[in-house]
PyMOL Python script that loads the backbone (N, CA, C, O; Angstrom):
from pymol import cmd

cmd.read_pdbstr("""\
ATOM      1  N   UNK A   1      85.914 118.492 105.171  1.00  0.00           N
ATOM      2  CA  UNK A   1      86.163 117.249 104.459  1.00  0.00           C
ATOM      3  C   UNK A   1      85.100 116.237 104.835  1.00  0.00           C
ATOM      4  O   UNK A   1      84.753 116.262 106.016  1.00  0.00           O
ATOM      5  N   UNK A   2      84.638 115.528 104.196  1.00  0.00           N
ATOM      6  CA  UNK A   2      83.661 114.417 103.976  1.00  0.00           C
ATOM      7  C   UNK A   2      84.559 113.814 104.656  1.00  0.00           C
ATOM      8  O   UNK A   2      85.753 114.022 104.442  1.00  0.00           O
ATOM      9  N   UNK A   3      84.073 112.862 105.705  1.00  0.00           N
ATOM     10  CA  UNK A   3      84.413 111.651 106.590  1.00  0.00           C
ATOM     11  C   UNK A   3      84.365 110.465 105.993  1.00  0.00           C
ATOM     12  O   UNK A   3      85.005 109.652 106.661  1.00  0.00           O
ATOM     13  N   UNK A   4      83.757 109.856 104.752  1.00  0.00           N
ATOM     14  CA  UNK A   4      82.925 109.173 103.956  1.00  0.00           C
ATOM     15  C   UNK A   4      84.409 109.053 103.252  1.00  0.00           C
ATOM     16  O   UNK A   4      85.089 108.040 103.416  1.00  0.00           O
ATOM     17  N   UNK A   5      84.805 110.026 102.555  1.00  0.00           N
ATOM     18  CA  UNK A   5      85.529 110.375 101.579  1.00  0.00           C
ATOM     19  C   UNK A   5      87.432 110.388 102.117  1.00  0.00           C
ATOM     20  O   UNK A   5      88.501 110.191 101.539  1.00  0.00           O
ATOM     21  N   UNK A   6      86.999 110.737 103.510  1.00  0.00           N
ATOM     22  CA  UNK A   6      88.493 110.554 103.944  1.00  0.00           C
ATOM     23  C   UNK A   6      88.888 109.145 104.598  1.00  0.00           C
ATOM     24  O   UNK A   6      90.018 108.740 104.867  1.00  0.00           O
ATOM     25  N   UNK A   7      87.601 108.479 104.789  1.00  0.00           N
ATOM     26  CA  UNK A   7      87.662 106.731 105.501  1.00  0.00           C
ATOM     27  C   UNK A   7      87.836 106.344 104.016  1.00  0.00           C
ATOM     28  O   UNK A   7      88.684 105.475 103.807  1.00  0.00           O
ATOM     29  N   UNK A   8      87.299 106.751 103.149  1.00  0.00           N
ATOM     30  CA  UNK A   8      87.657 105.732 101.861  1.00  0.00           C
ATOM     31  C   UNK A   8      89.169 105.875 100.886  1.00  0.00           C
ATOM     32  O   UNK A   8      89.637 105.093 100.058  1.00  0.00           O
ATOM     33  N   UNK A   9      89.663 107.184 101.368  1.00  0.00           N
ATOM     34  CA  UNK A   9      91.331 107.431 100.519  1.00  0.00           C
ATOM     35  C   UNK A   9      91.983 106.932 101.931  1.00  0.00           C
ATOM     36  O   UNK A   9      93.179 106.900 101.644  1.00  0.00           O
ATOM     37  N   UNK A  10      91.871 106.529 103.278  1.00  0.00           N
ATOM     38  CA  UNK A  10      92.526 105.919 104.442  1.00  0.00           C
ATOM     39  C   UNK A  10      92.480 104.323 103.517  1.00  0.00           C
ATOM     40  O   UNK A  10      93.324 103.762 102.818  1.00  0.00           O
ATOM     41  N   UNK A  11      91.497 104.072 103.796  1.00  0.00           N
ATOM     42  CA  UNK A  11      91.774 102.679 103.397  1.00  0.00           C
ATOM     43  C   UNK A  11      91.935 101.972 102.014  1.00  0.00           C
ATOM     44  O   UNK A  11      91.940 100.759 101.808  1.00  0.00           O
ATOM     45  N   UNK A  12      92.104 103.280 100.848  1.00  0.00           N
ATOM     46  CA  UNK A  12      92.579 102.351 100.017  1.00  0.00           C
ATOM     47  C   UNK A  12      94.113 102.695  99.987  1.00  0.00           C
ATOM     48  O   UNK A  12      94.869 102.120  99.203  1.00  0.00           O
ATOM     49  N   UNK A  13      94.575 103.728 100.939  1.00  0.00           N
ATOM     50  CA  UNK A  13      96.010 103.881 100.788  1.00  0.00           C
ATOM     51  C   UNK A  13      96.464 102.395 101.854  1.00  0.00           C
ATOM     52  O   UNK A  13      97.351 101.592 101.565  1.00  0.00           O
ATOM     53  N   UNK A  14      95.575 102.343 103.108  1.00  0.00           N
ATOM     54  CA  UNK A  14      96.206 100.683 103.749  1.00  0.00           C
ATOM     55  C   UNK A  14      96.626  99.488 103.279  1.00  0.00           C
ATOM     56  O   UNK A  14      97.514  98.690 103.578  1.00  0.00           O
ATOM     57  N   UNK A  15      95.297  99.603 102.020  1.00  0.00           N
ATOM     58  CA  UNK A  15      95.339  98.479 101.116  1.00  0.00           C
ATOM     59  C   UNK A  15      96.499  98.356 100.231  1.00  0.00           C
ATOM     60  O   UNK A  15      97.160  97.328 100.089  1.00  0.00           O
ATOM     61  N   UNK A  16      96.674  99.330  99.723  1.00  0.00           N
ATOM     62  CA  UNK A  16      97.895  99.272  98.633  1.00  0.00           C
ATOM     63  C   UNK A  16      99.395  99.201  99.584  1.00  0.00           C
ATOM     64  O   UNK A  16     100.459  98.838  99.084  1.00  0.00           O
ATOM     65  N   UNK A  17      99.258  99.570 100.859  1.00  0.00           N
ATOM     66  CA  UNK A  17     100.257  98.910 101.782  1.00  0.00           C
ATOM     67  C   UNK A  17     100.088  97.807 102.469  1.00  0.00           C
ATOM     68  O   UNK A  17     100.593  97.560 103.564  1.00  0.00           O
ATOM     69  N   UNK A  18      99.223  96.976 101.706  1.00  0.00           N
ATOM     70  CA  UNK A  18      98.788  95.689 102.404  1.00  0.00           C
ATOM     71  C   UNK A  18      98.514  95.666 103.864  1.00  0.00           C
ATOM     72  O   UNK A  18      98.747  94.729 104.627  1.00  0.00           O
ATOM     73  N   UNK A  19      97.992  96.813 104.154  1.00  0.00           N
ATOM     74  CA  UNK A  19      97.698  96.676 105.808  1.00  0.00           C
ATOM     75  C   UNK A  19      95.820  96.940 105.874  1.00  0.00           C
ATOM     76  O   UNK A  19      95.095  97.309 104.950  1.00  0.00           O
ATOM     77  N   UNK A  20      95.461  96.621 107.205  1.00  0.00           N
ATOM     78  CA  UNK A  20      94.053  96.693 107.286  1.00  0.00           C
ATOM     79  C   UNK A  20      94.038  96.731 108.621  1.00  0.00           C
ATOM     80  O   UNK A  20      94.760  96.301 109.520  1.00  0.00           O
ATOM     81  N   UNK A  21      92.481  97.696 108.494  1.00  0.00           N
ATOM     82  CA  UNK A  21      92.265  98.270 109.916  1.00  0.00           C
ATOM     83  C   UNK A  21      91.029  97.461 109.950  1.00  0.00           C
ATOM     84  O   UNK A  21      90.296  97.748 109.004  1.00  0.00           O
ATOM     85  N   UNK A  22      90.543  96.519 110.750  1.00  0.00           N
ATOM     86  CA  UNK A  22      88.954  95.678 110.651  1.00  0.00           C
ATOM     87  C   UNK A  22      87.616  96.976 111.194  1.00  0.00           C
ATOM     88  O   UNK A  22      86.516  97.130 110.663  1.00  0.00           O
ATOM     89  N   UNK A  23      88.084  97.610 112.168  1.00  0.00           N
ATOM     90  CA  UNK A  23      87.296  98.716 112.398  1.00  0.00           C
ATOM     91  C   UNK A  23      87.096 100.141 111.897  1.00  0.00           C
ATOM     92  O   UNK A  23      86.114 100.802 112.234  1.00  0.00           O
ATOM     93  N   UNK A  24      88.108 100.632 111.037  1.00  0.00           N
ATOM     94  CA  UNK A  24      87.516 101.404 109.764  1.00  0.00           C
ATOM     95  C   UNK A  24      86.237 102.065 109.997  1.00  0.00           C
ATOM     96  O   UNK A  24      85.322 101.410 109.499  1.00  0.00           O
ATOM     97  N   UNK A  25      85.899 102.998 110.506  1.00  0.00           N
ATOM     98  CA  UNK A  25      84.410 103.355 110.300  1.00  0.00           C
ATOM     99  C   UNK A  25      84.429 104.976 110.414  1.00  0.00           C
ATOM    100  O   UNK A  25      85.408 105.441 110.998  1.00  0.00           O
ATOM    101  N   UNK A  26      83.599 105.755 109.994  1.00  0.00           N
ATOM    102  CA  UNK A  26      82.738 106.535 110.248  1.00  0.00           C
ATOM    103  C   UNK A  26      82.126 106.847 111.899  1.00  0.00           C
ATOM    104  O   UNK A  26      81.258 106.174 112.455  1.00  0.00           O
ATOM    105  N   UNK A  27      82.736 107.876 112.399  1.00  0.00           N
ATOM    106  CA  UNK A  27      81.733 107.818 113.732  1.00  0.00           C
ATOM    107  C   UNK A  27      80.769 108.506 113.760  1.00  0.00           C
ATOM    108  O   UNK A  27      80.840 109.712 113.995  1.00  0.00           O
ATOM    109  N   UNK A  28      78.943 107.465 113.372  1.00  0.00           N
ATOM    110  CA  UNK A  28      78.096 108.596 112.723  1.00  0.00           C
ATOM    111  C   UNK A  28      77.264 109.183 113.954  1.00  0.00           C
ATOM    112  O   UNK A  28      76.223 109.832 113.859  1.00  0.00           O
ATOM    113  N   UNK A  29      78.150 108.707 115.522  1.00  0.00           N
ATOM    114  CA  UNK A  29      77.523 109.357 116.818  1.00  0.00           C
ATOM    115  C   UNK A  29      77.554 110.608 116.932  1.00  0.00           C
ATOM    116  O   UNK A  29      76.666 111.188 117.557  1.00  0.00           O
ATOM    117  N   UNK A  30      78.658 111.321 116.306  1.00  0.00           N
ATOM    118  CA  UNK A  30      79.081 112.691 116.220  1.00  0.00           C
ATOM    119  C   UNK A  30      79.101 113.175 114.944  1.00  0.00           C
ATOM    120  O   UNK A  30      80.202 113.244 114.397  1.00  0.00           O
ATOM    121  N   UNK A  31      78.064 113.550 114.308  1.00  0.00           N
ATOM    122  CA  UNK A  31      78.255 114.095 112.474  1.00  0.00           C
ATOM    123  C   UNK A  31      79.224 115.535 112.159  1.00  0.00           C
ATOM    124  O   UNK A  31      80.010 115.893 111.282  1.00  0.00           O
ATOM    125  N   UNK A  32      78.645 116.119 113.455  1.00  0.00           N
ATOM    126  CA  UNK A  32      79.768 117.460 112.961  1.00  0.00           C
ATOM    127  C   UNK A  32      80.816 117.312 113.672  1.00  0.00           C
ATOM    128  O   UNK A  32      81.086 118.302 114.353  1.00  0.00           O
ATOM    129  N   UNK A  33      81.443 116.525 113.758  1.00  0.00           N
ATOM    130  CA  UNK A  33      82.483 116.490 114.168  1.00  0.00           C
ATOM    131  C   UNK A  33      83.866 115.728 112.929  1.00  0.00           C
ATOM    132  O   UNK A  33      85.075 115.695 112.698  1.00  0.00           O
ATOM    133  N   UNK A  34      82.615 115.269 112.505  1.00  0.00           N
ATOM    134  CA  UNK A  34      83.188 114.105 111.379  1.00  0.00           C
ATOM    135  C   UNK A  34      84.488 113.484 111.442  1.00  0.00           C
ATOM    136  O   UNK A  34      85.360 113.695 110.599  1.00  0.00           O
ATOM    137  N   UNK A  35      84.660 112.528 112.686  1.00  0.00           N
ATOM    138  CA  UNK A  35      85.641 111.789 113.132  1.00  0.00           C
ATOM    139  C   UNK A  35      85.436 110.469 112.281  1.00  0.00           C
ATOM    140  O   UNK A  35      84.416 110.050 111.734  1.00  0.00           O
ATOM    141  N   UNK A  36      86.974 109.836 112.347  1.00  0.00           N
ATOM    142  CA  UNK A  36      86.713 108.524 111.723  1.00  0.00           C
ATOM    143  C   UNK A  36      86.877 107.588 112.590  1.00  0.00           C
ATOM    144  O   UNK A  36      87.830 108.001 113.251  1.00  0.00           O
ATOM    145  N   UNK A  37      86.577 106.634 113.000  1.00  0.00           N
ATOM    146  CA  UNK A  37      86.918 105.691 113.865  1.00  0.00           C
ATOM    147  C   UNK A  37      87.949 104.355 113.418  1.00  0.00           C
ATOM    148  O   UNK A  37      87.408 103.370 112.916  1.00  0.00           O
ATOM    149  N   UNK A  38      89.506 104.368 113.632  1.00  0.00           N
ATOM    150  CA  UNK A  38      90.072 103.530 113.322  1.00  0.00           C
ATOM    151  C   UNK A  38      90.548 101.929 114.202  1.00  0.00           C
ATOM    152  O   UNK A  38      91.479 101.149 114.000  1.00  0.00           O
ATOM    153  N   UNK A  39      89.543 101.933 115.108  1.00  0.00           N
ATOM    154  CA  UNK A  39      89.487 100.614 115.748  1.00  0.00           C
ATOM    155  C   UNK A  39      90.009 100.171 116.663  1.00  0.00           C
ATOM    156  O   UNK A  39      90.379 100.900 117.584  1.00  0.00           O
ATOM    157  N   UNK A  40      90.191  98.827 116.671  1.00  0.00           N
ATOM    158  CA  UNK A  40      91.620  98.291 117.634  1.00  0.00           C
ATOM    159  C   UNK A  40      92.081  97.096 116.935  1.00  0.00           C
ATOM    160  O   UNK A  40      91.528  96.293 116.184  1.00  0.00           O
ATOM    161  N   UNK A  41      93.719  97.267 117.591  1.00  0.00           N
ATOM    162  CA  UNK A  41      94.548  95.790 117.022  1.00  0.00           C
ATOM    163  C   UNK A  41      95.116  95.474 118.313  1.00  0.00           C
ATOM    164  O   UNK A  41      94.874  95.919 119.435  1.00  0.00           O
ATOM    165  N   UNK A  42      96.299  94.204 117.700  1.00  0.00           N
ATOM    166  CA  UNK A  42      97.226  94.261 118.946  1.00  0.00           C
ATOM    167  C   UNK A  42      98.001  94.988 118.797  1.00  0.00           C
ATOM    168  O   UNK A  42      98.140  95.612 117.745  1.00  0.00           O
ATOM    169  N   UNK A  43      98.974  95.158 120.159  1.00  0.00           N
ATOM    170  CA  UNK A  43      99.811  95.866 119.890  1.00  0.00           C
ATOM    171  C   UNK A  43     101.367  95.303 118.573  1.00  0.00           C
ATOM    172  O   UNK A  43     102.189  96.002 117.979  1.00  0.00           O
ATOM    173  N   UNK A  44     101.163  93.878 118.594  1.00  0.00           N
ATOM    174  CA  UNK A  44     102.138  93.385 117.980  1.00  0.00           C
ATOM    175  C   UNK A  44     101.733  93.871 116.572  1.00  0.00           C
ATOM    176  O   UNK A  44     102.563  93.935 115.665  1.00  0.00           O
ATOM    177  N   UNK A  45     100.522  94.189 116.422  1.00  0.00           N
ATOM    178  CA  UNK A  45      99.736  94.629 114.735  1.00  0.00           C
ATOM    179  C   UNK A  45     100.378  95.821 114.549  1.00  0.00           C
ATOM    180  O   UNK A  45     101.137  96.087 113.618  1.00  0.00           O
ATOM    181  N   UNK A  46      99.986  96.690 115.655  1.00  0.00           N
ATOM    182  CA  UNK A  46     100.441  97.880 115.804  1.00  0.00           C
ATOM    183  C   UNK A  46     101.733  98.691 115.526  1.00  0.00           C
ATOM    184  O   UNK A  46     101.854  99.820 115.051  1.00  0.00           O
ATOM    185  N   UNK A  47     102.582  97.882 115.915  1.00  0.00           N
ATOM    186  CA  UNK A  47     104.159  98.138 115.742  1.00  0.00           C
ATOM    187  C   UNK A  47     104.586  97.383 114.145  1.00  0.00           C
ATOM    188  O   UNK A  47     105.764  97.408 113.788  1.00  0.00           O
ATOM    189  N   UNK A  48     104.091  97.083 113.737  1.00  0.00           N
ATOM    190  CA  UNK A  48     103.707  96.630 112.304  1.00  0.00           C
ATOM    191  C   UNK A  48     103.991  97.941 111.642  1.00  0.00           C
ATOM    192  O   UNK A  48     104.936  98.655 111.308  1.00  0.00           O
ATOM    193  N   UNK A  49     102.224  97.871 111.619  1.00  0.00           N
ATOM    194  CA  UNK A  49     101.682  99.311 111.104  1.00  0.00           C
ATOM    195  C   UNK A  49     102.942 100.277 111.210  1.00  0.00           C
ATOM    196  O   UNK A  49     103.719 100.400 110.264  1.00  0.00           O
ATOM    197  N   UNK A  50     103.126 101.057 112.591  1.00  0.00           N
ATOM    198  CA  UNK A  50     104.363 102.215 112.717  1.00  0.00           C
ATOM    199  C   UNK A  50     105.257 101.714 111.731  1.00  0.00           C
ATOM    200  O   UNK A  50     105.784 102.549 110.996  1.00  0.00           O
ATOM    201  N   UNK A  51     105.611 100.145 111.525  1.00  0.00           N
ATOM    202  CA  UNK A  51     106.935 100.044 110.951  1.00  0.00           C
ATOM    203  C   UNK A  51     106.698 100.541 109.276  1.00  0.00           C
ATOM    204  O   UNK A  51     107.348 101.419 108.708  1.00  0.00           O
ATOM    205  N   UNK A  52     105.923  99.968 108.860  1.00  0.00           N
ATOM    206  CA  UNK A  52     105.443 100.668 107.350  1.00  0.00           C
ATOM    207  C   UNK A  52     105.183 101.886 107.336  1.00  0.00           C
ATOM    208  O   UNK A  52     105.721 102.525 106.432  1.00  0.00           O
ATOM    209  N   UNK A  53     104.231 102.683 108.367  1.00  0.00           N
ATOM    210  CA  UNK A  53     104.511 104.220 108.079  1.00  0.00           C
ATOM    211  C   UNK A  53     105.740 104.634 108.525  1.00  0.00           C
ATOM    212  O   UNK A  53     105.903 105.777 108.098  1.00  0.00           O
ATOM    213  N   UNK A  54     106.859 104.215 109.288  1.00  0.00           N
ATOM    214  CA  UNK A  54     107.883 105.203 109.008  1.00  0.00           C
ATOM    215  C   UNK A  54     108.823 104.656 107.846  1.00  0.00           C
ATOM    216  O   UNK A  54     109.866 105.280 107.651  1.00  0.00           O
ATOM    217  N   UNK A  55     108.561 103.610 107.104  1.00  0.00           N
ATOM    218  CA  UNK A  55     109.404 103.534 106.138  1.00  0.00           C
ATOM    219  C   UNK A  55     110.232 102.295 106.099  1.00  0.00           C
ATOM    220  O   UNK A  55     110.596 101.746 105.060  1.00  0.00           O
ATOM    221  N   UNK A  56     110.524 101.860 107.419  1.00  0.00           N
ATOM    222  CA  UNK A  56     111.520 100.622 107.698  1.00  0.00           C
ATOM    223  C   UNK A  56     111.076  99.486 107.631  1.00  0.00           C
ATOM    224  O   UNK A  56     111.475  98.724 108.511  1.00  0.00           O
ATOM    225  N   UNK A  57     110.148  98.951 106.641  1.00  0.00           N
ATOM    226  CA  UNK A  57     109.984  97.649 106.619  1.00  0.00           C
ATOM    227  C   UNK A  57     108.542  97.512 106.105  1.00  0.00           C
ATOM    228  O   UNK A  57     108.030  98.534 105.649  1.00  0.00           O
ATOM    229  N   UNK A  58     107.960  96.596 106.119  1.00  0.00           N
ATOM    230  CA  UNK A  58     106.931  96.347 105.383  1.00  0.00           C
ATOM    231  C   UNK A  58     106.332  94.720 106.055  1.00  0.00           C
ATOM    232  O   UNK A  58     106.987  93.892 106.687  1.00  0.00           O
ATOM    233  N   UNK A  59     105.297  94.684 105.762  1.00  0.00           N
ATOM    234  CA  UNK A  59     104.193  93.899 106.311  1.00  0.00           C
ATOM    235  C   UNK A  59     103.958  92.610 105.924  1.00  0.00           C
ATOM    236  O   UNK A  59     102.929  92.116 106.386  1.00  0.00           O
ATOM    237  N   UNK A  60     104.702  91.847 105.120  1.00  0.00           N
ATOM    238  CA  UNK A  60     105.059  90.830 104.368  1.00  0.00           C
ATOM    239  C   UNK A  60     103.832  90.042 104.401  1.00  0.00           C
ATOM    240  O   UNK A  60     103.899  88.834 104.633  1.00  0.00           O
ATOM    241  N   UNK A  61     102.373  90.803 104.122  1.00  0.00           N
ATOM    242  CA  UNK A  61     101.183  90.155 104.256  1.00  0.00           C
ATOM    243  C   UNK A  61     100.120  89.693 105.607  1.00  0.00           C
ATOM    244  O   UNK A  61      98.971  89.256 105.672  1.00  0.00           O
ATOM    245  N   UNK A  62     101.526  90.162 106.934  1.00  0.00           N
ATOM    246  CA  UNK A  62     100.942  89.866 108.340  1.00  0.00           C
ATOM    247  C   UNK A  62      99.913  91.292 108.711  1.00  0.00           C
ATOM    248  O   UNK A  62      99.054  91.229 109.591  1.00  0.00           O
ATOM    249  N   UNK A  63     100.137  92.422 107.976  1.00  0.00           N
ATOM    250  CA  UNK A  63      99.294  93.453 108.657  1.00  0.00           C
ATOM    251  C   UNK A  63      97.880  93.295 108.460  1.00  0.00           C
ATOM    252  O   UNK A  63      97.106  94.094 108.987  1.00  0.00           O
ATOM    253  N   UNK A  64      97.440  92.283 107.710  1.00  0.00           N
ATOM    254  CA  UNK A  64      96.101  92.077 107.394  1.00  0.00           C
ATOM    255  C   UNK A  64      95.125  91.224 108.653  1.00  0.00           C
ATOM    256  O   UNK A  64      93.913  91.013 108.703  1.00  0.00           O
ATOM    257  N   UNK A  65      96.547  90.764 109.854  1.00  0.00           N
ATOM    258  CA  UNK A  65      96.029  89.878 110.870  1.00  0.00           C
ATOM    259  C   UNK A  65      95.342  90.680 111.673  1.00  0.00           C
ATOM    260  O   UNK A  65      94.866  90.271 112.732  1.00  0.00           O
ATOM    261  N   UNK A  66      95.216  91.950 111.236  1.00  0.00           N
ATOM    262  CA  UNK A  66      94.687  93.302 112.185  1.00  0.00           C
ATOM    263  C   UNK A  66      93.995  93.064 113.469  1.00  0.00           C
ATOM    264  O   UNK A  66      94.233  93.767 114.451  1.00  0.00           O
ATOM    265  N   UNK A  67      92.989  91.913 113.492  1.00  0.00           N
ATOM    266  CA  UNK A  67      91.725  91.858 113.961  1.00  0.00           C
ATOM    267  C   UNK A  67      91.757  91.748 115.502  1.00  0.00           C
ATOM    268  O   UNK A  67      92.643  91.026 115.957  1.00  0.00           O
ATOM    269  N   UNK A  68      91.245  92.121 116.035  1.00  0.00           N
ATOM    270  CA  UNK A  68      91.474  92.594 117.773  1.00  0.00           C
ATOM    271  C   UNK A  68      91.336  91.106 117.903  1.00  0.00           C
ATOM    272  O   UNK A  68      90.767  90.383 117.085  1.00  0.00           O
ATOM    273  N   UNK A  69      92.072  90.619 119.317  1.00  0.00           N
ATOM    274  CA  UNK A  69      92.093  89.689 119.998  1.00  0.00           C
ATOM    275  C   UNK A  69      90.884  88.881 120.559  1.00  0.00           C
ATOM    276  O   UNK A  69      91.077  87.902 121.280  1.00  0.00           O
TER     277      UNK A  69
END
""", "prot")
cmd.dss("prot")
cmd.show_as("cartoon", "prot")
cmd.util.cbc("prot")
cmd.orient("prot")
């Protein structure tokens, strides 16, 4: 799988859950490995996030505060 291609269906599925990762990237230190690099938040972002992927709640526009401390 393209890394390119799997950072770009990651983040437009975040988006359409109104969440955001600010570090999002490609890790182009390692090519065959083709890792993505998804960043850092707080942890209060964090438990966010879990709460929308398991289903129980939703982000009422705060998951976008992503941005590391």
């Amino acid at each position: 799988m393209d890394p390119y291609k799997a950072g770009e269906q990651l983040c437009d599925a975040l988006t359409r859950a109104d969440m955001v990762l600010p570090g999002l990237a490609v890790d182009t230190a390692s090519p065959r490995l083709r890792l993505i690099h998804l960043g850092t938040v707080r942890a209060d972002v964090a438990v966010m996030h879990a709460r929308v992927i398991r289903g129980g709640g939703d982000c009422d526009g705060q998951c976008r505060a992503a941005a590391p401390a």
